[in-house]
C-alpha positions as CSV (number, residue, x, y, z in Angstrom):
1,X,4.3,1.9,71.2
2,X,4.7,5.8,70.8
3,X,1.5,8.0,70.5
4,X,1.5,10.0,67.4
5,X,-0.4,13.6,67.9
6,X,-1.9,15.8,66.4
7,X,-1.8,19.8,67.8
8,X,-4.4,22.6,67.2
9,X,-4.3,26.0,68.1
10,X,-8.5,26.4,69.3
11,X,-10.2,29.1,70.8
12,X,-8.9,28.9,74.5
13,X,-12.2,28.2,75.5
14,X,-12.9,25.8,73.2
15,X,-9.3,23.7,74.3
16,X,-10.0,23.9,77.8
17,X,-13.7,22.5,77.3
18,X,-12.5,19.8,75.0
19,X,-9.6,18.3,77.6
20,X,-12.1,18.5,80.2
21,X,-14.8,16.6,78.6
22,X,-12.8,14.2,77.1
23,X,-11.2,12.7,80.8
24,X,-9.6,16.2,81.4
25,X,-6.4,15.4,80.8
26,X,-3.6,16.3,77.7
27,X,-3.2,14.7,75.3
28,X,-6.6,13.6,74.5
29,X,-7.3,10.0,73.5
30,X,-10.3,10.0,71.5
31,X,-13.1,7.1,72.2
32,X,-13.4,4.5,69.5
33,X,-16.6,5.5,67.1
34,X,-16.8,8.4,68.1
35,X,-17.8,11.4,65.5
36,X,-14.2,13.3,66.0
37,X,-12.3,9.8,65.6
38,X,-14.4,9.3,62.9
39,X,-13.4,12.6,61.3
40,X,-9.9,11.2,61.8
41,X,-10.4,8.5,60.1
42,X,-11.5,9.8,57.0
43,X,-9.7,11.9,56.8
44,X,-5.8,11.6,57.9
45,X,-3.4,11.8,55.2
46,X,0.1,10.9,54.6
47,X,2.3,14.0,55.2
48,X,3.1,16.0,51.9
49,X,7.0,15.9,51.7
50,X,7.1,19.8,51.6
51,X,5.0,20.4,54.9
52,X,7.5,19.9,58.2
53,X,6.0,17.5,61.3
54,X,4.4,19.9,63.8
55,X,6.2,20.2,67.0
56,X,3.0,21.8,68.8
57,X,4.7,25.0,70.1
58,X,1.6,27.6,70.0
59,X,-0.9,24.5,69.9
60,X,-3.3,24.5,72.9
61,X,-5.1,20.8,72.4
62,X,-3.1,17.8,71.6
63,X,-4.7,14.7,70.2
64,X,-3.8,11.0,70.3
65,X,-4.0,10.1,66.9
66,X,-6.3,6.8,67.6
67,X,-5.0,3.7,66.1
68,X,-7.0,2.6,62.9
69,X,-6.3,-0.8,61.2
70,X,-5.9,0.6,57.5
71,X,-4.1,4.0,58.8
72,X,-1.2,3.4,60.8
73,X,-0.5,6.6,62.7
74,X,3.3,6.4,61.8
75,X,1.9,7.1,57.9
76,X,-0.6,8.5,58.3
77,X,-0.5,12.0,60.7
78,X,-1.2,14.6,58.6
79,X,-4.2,17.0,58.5
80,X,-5.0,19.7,55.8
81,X,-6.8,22.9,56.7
82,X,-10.2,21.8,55.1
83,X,-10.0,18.8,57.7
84,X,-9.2,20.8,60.7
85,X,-12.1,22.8,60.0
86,X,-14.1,19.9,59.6
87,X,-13.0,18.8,63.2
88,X,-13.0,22.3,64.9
89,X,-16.7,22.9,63.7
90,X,-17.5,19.3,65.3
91,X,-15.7,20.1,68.5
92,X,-17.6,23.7,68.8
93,X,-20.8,22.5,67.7
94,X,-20.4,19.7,70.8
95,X,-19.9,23.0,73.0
96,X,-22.8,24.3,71.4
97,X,-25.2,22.2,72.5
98,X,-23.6,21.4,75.7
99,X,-23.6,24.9,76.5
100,X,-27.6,25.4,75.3
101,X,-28.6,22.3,76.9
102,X,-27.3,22.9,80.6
103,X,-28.7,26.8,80.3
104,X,-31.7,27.5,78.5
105,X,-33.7,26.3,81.1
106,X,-32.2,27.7,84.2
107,X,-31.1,30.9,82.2
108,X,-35.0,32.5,82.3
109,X,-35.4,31.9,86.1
110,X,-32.2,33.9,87.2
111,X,-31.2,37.5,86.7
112,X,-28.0,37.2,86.5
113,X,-26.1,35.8,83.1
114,X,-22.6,36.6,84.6
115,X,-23.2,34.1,87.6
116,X,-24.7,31.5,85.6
117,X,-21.9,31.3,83.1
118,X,-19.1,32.0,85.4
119,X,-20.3,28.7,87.0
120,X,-21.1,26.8,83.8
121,X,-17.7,27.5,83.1
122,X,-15.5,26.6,85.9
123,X,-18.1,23.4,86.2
124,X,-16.6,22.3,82.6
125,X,-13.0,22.9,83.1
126,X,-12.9,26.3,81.5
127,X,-10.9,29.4,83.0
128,X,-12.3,32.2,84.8
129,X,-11.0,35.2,82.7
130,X,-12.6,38.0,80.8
131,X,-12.3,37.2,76.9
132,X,-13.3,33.2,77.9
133,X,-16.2,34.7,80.0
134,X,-16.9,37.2,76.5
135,X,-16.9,34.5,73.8
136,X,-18.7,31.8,76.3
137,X,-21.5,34.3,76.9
138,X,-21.7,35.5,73.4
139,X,-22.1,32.2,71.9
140,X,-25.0,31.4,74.4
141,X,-27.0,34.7,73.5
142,X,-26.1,33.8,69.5
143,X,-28.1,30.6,70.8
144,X,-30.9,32.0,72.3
145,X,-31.4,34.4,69.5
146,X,-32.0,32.0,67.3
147,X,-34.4,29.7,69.6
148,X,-36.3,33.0,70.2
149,X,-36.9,34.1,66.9
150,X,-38.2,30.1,65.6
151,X,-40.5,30.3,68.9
152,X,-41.4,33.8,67.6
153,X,-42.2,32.1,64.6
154,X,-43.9,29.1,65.6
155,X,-46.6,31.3,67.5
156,X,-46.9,34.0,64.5
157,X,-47.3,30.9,62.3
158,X,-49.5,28.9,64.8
159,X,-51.3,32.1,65.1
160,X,-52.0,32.6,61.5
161,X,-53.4,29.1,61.4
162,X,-55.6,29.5,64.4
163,X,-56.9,32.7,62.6
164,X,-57.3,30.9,59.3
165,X,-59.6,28.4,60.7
166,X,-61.7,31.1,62.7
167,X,-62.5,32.7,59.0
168,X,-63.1,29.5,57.2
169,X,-65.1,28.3,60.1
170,X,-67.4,32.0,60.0
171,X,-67.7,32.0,55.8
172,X,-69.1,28.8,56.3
173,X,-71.8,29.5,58.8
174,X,-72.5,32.7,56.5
């Protein structure tokens, strides 16, 4: 039985993350149920007649299309942009929390952010180079931003609760 794919040109990053989770090799064969099969599922189309089959020549992540029982992958192979998005977003949000979850907690203890990611990264498959190393560490900081500022939040607002029941507590002994 030949394999249908499907190519994508990701951030390379992003590709070399994806093959490596996913059995680290090319082309990747997605597990059944999972949430990018899923996206597959819905959405895989029959080729418009106008748009030409894509050979893959500047793709940088090649998927198996997996084999559904109402979409046969000789039919139906054919992606528009809306769902590529759909499956990109899914893909980076996996490396999102990946990335968050192996280095929030190890990230405060150590001075050194270069080290930490250089070895995240070559732990998960990704290439040592400067622009990977740039776009690994600024998606981590966009993460911790945004974890600071709701735990910034969370004490201002516990705070403000803490001080509310202080006053109540003294205009009732009053």
């Amino acid at each position: 039985m030949n394999q249908f794919l499907l190519y994508f040109r990701f951030e390379p990053y992003l590709a070399q993350w994806y093959i490596h989770e996913m059995g680290g090799t090319s082309p990747v064969e997605l597990p059944r149920g999972s949430v990018e099969a899923d996206i597959l599922r819905l959405f895989l189309d029959k080729r418009p007649k106008d748009v030409p089959v894509d050979t893959g020549q500047d793709a940088n992540l090649a998927i198996v299309i997996p084999a559904f029982k109402e979409k046969e992958a000789i039919t139906y192979n054919y992606l528009d942009a809306s769902a590529i998005h759909c499956l990109h977003s899914c893909i980076r949000s996996r490396f999102d929390v990946q990335l968050w979850q192996d280095l929030h907690k190890i990230h405060p203890r150590m001075t050194q952010l270069k080290d930490l990611v250089e070895a995240w990264m070559v732990n998960h498959g990704i290439e040592f180079n400067d622009t990977n190393w740039c776009a690994v560490t600024k998606r981590y900081q966009r993460k911790r931003d945004i974890y600071n500022r709701r735990e910034k939040a969370k004490n201002v607002k516990k705070k403000c609760q803490n001080n509310d029941t202080t006053l109540s507590s003294m205009s009732e002994k009053s």
